[in-house]
TINU-39286 format. One record per atom (N, C-alpha, C): residue number from 1; atom name; x, y, z. Coordinates in steps of 0.1 Angstrom, whole numbers, plus 2048, in hexadecimal, padded with zeros to 3 digits. Each point is the difference from the previous one (the first is absolute). Example, Ala and Ser with C-alpha at 12.3 -4.5 7.8 and 13.67 -1.06 7.14 Angstrom:
2
(site 1; N; (884; 7C7; 84E))
(site 1; CA; (7F7; 80C; 800))
(site 1; C; (809; 80C; 800))
(site 2; N; (7FC; 80B; 7F9))
(site 2; CA; (809; 80B; 800))
(site 2; C; (7F8; 80B; 808))
END
This chain:
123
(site 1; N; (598; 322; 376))
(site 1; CA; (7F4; 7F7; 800))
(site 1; C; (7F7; 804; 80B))
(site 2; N; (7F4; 7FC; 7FD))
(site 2; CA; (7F6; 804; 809))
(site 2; C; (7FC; 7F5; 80E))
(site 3; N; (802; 801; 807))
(site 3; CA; (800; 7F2; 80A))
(site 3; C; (7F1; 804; 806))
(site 4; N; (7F7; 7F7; 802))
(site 4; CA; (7F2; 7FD; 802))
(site 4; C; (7FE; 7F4; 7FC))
(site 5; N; (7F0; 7FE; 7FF))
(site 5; CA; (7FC; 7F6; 7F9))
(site 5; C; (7F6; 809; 7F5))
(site 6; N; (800; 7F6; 7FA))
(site 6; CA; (7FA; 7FE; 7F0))
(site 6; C; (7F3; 7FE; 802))
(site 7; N; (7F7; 80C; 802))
(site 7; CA; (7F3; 7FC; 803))
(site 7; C; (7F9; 7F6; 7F1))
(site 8; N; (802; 807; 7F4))
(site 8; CA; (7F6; 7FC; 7F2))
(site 8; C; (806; 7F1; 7FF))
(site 9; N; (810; 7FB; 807))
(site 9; CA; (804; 7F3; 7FD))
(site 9; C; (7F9; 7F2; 809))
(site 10; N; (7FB; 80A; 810))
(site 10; CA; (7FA; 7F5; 803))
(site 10; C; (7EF; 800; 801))
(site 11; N; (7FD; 80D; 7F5))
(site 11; CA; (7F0; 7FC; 7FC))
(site 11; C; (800; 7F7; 7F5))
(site 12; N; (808; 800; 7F9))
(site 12; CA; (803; 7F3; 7F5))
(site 12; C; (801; 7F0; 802))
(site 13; N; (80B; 806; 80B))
(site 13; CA; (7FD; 7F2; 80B))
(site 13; C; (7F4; 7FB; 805))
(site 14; N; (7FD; 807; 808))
(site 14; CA; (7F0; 7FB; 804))
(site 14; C; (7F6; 7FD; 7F3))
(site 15; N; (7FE; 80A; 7F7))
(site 15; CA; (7F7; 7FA; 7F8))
(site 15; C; (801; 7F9; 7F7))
(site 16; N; (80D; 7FA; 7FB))
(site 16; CA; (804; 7F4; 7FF))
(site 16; C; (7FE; 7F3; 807))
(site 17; N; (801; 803; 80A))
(site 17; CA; (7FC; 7F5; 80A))
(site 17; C; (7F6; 7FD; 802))
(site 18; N; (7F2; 808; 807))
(site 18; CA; (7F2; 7FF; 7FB))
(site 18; C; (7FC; 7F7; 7F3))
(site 19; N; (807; 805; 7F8))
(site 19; CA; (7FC; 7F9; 7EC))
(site 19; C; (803; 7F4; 803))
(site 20; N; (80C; 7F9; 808))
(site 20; CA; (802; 7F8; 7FF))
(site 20; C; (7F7; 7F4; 809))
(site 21; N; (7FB; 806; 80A))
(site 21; CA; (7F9; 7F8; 80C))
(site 21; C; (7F5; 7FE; 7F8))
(site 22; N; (7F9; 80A; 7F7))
(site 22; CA; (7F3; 803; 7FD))
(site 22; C; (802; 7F4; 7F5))
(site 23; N; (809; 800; 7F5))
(site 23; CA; (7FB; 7F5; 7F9))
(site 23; C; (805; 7F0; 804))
(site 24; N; (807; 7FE; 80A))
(site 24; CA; (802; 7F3; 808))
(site 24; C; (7F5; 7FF; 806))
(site 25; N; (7F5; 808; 802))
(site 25; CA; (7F0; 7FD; 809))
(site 25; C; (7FB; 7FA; 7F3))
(site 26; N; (800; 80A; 7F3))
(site 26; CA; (7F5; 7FF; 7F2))
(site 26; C; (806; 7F3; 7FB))
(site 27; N; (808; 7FC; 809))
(site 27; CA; (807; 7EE; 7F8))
(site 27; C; (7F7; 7FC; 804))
(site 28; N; (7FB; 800; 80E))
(site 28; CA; (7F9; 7F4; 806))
(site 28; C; (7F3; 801; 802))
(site 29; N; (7FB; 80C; 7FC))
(site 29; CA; (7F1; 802; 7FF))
(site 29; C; (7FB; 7FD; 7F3))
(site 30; N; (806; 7FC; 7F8))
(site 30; CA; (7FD; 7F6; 7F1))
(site 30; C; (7F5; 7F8; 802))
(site 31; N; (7F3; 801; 7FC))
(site 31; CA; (7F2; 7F6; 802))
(site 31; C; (800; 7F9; 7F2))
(site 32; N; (7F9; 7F7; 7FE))
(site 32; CA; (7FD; 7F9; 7F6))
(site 32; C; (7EF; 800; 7FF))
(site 33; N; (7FD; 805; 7F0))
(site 33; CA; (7F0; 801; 801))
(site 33; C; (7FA; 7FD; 7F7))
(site 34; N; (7F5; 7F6; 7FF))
(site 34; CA; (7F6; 7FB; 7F4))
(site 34; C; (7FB; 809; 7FC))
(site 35; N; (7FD; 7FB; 7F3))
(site 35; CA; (7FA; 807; 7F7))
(site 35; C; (7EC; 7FA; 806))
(site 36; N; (7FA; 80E; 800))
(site 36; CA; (7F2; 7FA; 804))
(site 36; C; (7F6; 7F9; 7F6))
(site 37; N; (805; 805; 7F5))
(site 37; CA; (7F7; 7F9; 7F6))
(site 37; C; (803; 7F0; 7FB))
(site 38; N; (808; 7FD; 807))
(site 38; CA; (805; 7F1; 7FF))
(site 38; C; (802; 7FE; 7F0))
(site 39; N; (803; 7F4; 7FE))
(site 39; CA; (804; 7FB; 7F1))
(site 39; C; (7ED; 7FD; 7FA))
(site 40; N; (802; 806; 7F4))
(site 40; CA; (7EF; 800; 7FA))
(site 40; C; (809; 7F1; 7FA))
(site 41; N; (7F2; 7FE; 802))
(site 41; CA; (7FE; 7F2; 7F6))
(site 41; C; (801; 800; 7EE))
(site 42; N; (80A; 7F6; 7FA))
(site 42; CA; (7FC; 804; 7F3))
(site 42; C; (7F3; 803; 7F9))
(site 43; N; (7FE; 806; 7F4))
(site 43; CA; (7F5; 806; 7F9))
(site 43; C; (802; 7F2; 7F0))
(site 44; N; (7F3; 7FC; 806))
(site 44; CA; (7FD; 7F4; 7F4))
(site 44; C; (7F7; 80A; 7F2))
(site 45; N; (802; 803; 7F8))
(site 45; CA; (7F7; 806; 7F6))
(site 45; C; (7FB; 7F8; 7FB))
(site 46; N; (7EF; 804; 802))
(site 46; CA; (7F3; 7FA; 7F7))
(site 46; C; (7FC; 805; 7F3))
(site 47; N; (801; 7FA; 7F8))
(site 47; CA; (7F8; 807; 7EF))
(site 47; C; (7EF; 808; 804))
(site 48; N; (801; 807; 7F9))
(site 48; CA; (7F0; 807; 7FF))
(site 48; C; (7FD; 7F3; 7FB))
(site 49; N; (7F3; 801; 803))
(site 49; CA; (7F5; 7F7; 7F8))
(site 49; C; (7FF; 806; 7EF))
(site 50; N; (7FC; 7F3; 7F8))
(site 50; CA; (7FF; 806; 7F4))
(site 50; C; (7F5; 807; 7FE))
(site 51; N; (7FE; 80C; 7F2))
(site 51; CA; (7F9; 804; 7FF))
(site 51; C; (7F2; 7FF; 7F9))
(site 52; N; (7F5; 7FB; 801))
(site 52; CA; (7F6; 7F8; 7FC))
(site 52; C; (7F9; 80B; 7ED))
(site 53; N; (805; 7F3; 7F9))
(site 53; CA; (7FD; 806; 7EF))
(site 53; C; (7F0; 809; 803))
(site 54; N; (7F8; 7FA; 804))
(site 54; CA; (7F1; 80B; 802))
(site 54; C; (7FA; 7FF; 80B))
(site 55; N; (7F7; 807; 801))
(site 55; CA; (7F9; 805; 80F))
(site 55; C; (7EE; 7F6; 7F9))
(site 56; N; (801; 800; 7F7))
(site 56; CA; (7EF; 7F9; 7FE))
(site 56; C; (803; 7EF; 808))
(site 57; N; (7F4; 802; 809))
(site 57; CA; (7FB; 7F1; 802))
(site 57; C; (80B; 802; 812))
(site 58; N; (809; 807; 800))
(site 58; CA; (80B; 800; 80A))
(site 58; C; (7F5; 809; 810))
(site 59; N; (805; 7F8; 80B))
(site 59; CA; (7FB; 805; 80E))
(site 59; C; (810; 80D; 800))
(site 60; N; (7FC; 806; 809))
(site 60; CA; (80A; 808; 803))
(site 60; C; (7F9; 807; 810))
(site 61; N; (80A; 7F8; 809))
(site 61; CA; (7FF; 808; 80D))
(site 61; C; (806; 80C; 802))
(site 62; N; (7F9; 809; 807))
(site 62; CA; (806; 80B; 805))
(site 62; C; (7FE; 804; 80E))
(site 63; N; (810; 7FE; 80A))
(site 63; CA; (802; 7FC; 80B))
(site 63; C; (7FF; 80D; 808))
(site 64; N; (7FA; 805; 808))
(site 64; CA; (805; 80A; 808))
(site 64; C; (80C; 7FA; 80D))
(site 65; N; (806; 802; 803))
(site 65; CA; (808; 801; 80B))
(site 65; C; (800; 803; 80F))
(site 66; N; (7F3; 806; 7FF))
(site 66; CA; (7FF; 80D; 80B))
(site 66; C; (804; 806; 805))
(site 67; N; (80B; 808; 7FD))
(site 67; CA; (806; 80B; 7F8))
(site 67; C; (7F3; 80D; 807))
(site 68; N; (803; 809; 803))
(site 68; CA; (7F4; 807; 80A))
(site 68; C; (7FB; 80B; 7F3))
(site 69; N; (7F2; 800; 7FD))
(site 69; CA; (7FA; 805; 7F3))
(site 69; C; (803; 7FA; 7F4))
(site 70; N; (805; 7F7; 7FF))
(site 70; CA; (801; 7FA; 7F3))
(site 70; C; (7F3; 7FB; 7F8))
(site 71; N; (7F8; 7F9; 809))
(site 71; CA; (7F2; 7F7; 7FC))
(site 71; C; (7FA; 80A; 7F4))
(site 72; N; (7FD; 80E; 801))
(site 72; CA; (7FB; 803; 7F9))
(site 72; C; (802; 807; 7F4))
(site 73; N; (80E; 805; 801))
(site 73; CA; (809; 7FB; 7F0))
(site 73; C; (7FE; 7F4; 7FC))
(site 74; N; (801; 7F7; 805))
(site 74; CA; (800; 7F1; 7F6))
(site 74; C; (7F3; 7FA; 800))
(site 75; N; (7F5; 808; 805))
(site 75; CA; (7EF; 801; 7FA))
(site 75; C; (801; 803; 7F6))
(site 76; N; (807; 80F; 7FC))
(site 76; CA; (7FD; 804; 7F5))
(site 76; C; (809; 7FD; 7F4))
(site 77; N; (80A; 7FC; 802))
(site 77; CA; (80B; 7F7; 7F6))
(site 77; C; (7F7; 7F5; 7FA))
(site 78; N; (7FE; 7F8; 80B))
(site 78; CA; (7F0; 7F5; 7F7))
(site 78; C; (7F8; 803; 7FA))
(site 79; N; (7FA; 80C; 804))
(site 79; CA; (7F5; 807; 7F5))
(site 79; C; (809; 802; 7F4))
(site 80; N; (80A; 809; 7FE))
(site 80; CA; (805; 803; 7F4))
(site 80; C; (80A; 7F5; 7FC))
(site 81; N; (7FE; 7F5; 802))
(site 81; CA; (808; 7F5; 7F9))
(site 81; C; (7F1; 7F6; 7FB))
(site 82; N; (7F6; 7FF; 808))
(site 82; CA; (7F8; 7FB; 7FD))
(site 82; C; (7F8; 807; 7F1))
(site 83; N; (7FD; 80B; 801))
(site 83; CA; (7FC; 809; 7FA))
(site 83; C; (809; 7FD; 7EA))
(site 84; N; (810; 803; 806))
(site 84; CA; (806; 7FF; 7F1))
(site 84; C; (805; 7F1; 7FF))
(site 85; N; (801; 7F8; 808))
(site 85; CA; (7FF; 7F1; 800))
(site 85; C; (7F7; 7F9; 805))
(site 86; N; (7F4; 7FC; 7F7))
(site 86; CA; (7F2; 7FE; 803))
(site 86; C; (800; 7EE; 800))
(site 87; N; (80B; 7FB; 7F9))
(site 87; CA; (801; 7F2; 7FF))
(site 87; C; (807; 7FC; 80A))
(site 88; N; (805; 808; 808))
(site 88; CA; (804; 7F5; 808))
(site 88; C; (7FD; 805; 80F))
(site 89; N; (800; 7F7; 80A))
(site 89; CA; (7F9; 801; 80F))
(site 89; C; (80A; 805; 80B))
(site 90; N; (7FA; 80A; 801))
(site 90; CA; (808; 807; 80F))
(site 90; C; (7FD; 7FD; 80D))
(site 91; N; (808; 7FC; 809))
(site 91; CA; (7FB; 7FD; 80D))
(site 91; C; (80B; 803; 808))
(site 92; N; (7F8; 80F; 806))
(site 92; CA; (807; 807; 80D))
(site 92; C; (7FD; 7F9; 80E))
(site 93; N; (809; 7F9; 809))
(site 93; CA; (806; 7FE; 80A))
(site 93; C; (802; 808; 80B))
(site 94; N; (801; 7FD; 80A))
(site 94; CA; (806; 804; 80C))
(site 94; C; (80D; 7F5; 805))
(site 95; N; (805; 806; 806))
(site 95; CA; (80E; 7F7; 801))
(site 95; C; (7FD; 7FD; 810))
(site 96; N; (800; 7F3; 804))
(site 96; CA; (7FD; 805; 80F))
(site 96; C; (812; 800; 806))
(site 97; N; (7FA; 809; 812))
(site 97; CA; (809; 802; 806))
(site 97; C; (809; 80D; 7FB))
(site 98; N; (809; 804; 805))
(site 98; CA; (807; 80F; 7F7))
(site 98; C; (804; 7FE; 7F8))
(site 99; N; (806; 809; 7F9))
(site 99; CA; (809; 800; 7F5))
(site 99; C; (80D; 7F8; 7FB))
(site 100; N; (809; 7FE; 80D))
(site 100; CA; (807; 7F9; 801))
(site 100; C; (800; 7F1; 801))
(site 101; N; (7F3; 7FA; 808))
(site 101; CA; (7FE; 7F6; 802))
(site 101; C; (7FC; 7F4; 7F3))
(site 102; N; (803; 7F5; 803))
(site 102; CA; (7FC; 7F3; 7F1))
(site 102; C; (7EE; 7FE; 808))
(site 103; N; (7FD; 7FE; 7EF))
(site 103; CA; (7F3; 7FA; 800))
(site 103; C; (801; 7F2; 7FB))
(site 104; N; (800; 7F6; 801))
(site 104; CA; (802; 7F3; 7FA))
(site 104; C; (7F1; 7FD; 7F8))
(site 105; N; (7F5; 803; 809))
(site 105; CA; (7F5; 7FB; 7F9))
(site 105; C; (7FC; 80B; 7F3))
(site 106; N; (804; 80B; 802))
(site 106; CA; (7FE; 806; 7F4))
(site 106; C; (807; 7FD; 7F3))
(site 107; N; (80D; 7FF; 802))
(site 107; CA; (80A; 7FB; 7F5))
(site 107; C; (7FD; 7F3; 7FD))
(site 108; N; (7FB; 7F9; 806))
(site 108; CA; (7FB; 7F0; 7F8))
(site 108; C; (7F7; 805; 7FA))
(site 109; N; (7F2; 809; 803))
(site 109; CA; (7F7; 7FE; 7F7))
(site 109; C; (802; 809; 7F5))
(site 110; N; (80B; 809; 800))
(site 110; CA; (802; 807; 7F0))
(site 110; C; (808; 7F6; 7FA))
(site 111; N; (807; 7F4; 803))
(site 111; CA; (80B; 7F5; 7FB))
(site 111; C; (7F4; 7F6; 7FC))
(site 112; N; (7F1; 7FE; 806))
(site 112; CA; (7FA; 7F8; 7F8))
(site 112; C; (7F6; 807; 7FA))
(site 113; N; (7FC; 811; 801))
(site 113; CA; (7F3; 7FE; 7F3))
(site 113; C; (808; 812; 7FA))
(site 114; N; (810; 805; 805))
(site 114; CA; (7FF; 809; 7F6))
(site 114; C; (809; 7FF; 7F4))
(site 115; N; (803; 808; 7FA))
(site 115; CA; (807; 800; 7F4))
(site 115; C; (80D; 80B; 804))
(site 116; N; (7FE; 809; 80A))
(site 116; CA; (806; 80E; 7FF))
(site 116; C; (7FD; 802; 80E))
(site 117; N; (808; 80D; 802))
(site 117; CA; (802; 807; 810))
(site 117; C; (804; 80D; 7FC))
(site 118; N; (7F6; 80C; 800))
(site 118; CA; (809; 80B; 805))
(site 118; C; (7FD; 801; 812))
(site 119; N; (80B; 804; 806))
(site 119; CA; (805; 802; 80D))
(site 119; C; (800; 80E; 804))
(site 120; N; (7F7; 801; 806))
(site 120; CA; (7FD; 814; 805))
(site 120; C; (806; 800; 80C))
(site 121; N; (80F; 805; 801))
(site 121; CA; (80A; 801; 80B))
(site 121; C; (7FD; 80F; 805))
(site 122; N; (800; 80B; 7F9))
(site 122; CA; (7F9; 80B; 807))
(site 122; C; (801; 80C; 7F6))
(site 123; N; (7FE; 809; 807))
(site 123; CA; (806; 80F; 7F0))
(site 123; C; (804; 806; 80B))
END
């Protein structure tokens, strides 16, 4: 027999030991972490509005958003809606405030004199 020491027996040793210290640290560095988007609120679903039997005698607003260049696509959308729907009245809007923001006073007055809403969100 060979009398020494066993060098590859006590690199085993050692790196054994290390693994061991190393995951007795990764015990205790365990964090706990929120989610950032928090809990979304339930989603209530609204019905489309119905769809109106004819366009004669009917108002129909057409909202820009402002949406950046939109206004004058939805000029010309009134022309060619006015144009092949001659009975009924088009009235292009501006939405105040951006795009994202509520208009209250505009939505009451298409709730008392329109019939319809197309909504120009952008292209």
């Amino acid at each position: 027999m060979r009398k020494g020491i066993n060098w590859s027996f006590i690199g085993v040793f050692l790196v054994a030991s290390l693994l061991v210290v190393y995951a007795s640290q990764a015990e205790e560095a365990k964090i706990t972490v929120l989610n950032p988007r928090g809990a979304p609120p339930p989603i209530h679903l609204i019905p489309m509005a119905p769809r109106l039997d004819t366009l004669a005698g009917k108002t129909i607003y057409i909202v820009d958003a402002r949406f950046p260049d939109t206004y004058q696509l939805l000029e010309e959308i009134q022309r060619l809606f006015a144009k092949k729907y001659p009975e009924a009245k088009w009235v292009l809007k501006k939405k105040s405030g951006a795009y994202a923001e509520d208009d209250p006073k505009l939505w009451a007055e298409i709730k008392e004199k329109g019939d319809g809403m197309i909504m120009g969100v952008g292209h």
